[in-house]
N, C-alpha and C positions, 0 to 999 in steps of 0.2 A: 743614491739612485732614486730616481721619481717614482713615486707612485703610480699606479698604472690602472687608469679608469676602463672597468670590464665592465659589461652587459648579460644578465643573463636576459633571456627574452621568452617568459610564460605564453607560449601561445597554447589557445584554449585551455587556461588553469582548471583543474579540475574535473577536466572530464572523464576519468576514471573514478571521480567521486570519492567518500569516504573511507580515508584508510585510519582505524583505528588502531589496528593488529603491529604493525613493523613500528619501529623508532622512528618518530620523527626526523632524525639526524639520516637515517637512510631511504627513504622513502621520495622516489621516483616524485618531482616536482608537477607531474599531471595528477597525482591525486588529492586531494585536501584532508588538513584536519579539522577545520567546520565548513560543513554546507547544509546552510539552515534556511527553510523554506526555497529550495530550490529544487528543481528537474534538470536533469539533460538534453539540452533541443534537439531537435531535428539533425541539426547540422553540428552536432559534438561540442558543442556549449554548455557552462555551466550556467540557468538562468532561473529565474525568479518564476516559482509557480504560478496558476491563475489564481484567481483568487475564490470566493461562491457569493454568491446572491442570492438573498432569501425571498424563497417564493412565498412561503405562508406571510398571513396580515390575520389571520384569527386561528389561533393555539389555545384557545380555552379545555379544551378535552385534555391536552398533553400537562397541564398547570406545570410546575416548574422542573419535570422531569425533561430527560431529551428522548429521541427517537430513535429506537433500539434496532431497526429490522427497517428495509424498504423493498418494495417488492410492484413491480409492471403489470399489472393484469391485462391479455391480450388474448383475446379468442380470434376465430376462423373468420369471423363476420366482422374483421375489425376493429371491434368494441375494445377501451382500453380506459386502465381506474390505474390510480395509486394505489396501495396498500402500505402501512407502515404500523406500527408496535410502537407503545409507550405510556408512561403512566399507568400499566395496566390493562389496557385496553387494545381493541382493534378499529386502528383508523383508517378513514379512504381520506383522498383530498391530498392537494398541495397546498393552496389559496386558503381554504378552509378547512380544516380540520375539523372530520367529522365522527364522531363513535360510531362502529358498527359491530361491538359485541355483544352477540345474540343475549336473550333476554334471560336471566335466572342462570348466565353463566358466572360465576366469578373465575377469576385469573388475578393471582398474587406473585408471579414474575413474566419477565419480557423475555427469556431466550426463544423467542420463535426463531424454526424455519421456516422458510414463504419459497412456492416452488408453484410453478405454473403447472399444467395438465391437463391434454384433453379438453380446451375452451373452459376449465378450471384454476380455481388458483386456490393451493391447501396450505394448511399452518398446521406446524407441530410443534410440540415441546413436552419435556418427560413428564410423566405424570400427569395429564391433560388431553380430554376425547378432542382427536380430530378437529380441524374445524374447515370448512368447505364455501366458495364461492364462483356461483356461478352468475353469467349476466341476464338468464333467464328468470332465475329465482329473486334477483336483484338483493339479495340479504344476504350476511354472513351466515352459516347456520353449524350445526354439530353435525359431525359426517354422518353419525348412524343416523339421523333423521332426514336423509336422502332417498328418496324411492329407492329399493333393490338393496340398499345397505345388507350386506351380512359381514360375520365377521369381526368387527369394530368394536374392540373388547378391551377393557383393562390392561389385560397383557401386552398388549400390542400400541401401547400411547406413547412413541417413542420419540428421541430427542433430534432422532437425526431423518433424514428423509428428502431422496433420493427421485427425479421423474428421468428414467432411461429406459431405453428397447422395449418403449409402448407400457410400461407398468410404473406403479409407485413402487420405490422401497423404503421401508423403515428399517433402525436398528435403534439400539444405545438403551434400554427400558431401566425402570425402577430398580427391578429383583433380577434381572436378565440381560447379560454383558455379551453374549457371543452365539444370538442370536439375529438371522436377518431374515423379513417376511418380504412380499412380494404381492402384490393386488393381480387380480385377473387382469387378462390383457386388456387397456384402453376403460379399463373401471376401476379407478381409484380409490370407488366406496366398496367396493367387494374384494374380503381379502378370506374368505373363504370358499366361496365357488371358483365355476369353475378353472381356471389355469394357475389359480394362485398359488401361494406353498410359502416356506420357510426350510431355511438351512439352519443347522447346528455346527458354528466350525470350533466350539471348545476343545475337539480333540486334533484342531488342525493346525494351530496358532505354534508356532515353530518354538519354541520357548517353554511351551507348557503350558501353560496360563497369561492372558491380557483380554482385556475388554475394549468394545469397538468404540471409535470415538467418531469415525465419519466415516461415505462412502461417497464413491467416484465411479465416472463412469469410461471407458477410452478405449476405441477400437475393438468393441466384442466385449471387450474382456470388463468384469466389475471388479473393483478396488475396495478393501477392506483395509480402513488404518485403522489400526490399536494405538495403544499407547507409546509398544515399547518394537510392536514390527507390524508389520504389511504382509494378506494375504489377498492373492488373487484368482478368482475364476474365468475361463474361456467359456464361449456358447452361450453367455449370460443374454442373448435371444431367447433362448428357450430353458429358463433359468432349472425346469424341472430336470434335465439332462446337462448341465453346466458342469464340468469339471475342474478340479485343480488344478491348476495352470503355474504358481509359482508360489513361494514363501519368502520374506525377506528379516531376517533377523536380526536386530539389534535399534532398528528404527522406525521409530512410529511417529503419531501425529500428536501435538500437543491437544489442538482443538481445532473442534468440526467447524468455524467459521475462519479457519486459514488457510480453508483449502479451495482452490480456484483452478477451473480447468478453462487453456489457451488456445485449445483450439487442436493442439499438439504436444501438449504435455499435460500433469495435472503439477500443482505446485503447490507445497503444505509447508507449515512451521514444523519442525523438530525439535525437540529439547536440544540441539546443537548448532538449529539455526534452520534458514529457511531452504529448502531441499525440493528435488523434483524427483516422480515417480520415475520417468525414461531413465532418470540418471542411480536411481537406487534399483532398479531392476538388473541395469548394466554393470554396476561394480561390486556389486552386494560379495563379492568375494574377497574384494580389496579395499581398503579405509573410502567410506562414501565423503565425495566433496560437496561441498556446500557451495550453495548461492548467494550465501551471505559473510561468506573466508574476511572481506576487508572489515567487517565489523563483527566479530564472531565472541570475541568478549562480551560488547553491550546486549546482543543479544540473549547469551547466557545470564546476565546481570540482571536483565530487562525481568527474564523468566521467574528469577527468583524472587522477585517484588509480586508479579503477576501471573497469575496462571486461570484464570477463570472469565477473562470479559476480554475478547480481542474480537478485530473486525478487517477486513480484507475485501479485496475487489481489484478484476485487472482490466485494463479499459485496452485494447487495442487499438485508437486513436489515438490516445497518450500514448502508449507506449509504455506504461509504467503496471505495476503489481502494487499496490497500499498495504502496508500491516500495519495494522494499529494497536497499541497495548490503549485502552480506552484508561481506564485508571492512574494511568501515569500520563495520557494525554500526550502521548507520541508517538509519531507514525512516519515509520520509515519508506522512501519509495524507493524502489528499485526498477531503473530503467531495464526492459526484458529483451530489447535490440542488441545489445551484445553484450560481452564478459569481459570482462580482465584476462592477463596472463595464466593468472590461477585458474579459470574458470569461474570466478563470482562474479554476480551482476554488479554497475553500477549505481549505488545508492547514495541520495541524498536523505537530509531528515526535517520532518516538519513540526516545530515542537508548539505545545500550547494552541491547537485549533480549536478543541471542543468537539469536534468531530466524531461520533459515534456510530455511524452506521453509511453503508455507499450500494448504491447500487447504477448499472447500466442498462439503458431504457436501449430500445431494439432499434432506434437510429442516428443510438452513439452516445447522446446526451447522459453526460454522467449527475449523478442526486448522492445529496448527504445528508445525512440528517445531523441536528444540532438542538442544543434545547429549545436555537429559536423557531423549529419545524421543521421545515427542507428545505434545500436551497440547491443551487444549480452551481456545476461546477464551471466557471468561468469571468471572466473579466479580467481586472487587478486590482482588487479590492475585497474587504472582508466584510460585508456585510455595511458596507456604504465607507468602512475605514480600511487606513491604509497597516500595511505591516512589513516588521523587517525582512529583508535578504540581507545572508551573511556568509562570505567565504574568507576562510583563513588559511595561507599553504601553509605547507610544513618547512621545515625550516630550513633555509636556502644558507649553503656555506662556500657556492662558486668552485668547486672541487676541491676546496682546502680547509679544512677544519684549523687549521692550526696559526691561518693568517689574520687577524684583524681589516673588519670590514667594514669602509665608512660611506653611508649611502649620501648619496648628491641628488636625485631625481626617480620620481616614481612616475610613469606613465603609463596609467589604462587607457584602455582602449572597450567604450564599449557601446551595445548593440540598444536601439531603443530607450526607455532610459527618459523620457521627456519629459523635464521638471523636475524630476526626482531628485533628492535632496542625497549626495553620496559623501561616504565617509572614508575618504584612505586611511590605513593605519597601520604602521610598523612596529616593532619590538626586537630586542637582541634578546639571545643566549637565555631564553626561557622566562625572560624577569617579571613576564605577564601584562607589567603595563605599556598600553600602547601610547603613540603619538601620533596624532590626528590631525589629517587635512582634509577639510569641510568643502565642497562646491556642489551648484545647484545646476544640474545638466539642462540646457537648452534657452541658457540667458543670454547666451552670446558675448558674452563678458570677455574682453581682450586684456594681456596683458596680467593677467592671473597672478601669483607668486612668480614674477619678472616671467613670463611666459605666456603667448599665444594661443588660443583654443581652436579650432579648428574642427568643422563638422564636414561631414561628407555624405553622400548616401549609398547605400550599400548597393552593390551589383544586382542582386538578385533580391525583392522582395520588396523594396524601399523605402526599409527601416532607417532610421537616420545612425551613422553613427560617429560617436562621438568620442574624439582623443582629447586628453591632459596631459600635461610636464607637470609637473610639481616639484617643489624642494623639499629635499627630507634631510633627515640631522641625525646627529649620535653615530655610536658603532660600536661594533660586539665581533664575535668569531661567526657567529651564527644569524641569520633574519628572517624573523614570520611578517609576512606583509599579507596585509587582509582587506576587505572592502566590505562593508556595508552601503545599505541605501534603503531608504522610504519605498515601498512599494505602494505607491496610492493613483492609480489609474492608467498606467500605461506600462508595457512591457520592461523587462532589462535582461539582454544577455551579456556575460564576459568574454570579451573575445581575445584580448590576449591582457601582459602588465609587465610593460618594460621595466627592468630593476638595473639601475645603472649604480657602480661604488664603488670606491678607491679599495686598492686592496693594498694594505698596509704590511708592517712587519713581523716577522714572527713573534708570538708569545715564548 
């Protein structure tokens, strides 16, 4: 009997993104096992992130450290500075990097918070008085040396700090885990007159004992994450009258730079993966799901290498949430437009950026910091160079595990893409090494591996895009067929990857 040549046909490979968790051998052919420097488009594609552009050209203050903290300063009258952390220091400037810390201060680490206030912009970190800018003052300065300062004490130099319902708050201290202060209303420097206060929740922490690691702020109500649960008050308007409002047991926040509030949720790392308040509030009775279910091992893996230096930021333009373990130099995204079957978001991963700190300026424009200063999140390029994209599905058996399967022709199909140098690559039955067919999209090149090339332009948008035939060879029970490509100045989505192959006889 003939062999009988089948098609499966990948449309939109990957857009369910990263699935670490299930076997490859059963695993739904819209998810992938690598997608590396990629995002999910607009239109349910897997494609090739932007790239940043360095704004700085004088980093003499920063010397070969990178940029720990970025931060928008924006008051009433318009007025608007950089702010960023590193090397020790406090710096303004993009272009230039400039010191602005106050004189006869020292500072021996970069975990700053930066938190606007009030036509203000303050910094914290444990162990460390306050520090305050305003555009009147035009300097950086120590909070207690603010006209009306009271309050501004040792005790109170905390790591974490909060600007919601017209007050600052602080928590996280040296000697002091489950304690939270409060500034008078709309005076950030007075945290002992009038309306100010502090709560003790030592004896409210549902477990017994845990210490705060961040706070949040979400309709009314203020968020306390510990380490190992979440407590929260209502009325936190009028924080002197604020009551208990709920307790959540068993999960807490790893650390105060992974927790990012959407607009409509708050959303923090956990020791089990990356989780959301709405959603731990709502099942806190039943096993809490996770945001991060299709990669939930590397994240626990991740954790156990790192636990002290992460960075986060969620852009609603992109569309995406950033975690980054800065130490390992990987940062996962997860698209926040929808979920999986399970419930987890969409993730891609972006490995080897350098990338240490993000922040979003108030008309969208996303900022990173890098050792080479900051840069701006955009183009397709890394700082004048190009870098890989890389998708690999899982492994494709045509519904038969048991048949022998010999591929004849691989054809993508894809989105933008101009000039860039692409790699198709196939593999059987786990063996690791691939075989590779090299083409350079947008040469116009006819007649390819005995096959025609053919470009068209997209409906909507008019992006070009671009199909291949290719010949492919070998055979196996099983096949990972993958793509690579140069990302050096112009977009690339995947839009579909016909996989055409003899299906042979049983083993």
């Amino acid at each position: 009997m003939a062999q009988q040549l089948q098609s499966i046909n990948l449309v939109a490979p990957a857009f369910k993104g990263i699935n670490t968790e299930d076997s490859p051998l059963a695993q739904d052919p819209s998810f992938a096992e690598i997608a590396d420097n990629a995002v999910i488009d607009k239109r349910g594609r897997i494609a090739a992130r932007k790239g940043h552009s360095v704004l700085t050209t004088t980093k003499t203050v920063l010397g070969t450290d990178s940029i720990r903290a970025i931060k928008e300063f924006r008051d009433d009258g318009g007025n608007t500075k950089i702010f960023s952390v590193g090397n020790n220091k406090i710096i303004s400037g993009t272009t230039t990097l400039v010191d602005e810390t106050p004189a006869s201060y020292t500072i021996t680490a970069d975990n700053w918070k930066i938190v606007n206030f009030n036509d203000k912009i303050y910094f914290f970190q444990r162990g460390y008085e306050p520090l305050v800018y305003d555009n009147a003052g035009g300097s950086v300065v120590k909070l207690s040396t603010v006209s009306g300062a009271a309050g501004v004490s040792s005790a109170m130099y905390g790591n974490e700090v909060l600007a919601a319902y017209g007050r600052l708050w602080t928590a996280d201290f040296t000697t002091n885990k489950s304690t939270v202060y409060w500034s008078d209303l709309l005076i950030g420097h007075d945290w002992s007159g009038g309306t100010s206060g502090s709560i003790d929740i030592s004896k409210v922490w549902p477990d017994g004992y845990d210490e705060i690691v961040s706070l949040a702020a979400h309709n009314g109500l203020l968020i306390i994450f510990g380490k190992h649960s979440i407590v929260v008050y209502q009325g936190a308007e009028a924080p002197a009258t604020m009551t208990l409002s709920d307790t959540v047991a068993g999960i807490g926040c790893v650390d105060r730079d992974t927790v990012q509030y959407t607009g409509t949720d708050v959303l923090f790392l956990s020791h089990t993966g990356l989780k959301s308040f709405s959603r731990a509030i709502q099942e806190k009775s039943m096993p809490i799901s996770s945001l991060s279910g299709n990669i939930t091992k590397d994240i626990i893996s991740a954790l156990q290498t790192e636990n002290t230096f992460f960075r986060s930021a969620y852009s609603p333009e992109e569309g995406f949430y950033l975690l980054t373990f800065v130490g390992q130099d990987n940062t996962y995204c997860f698209d926040v437009r929808g979920t999986t079957e399970n419930g987890s978001y969409r993730v891609t991963r972006w490995p080897s950026t350098g990338f240490t700190a993000y922040t979003r300026l108030e008309d969208g424009t996303f900022y990173i910091g890098t050792s080479e200063g900051i840069s701006e999140y955009t183009g397709y390029q890394d700082n004048g160079l190009g870098y890989r994209f890389k998708y690999y599905s899982p492994s494709l058996t045509f519904g038969d595990s048991s048949r022998v399967k010999i591929l004849k022709k691989l054809k993508p199909t894809l989105v933008g893409a101009n000039n860039a140098t692409v790699f198709l690559k196939w593999a059987y039955d786990f063996q690791g090494t691939y075989a590779t067919a090299e083409f350079t999209v947008g040469d116009q090149i006819t007649g390819f591996f005995g096959e025609s090339e053919y470009t068209t332009v997209e409906f909507t948008g008019g992006a070009l895009t671009n199909q291949r035939s290719l010949n492919a060879t070998g055979y196996g029970t099983s096949v990972v067929v993958g793509l690579e490509a140069e990302i050096d100045g112009s977009q690339l989505s995947l839009q579909e990857i016909n996989v055409m192959a003899l299906i042979g006889k049983l083993l």
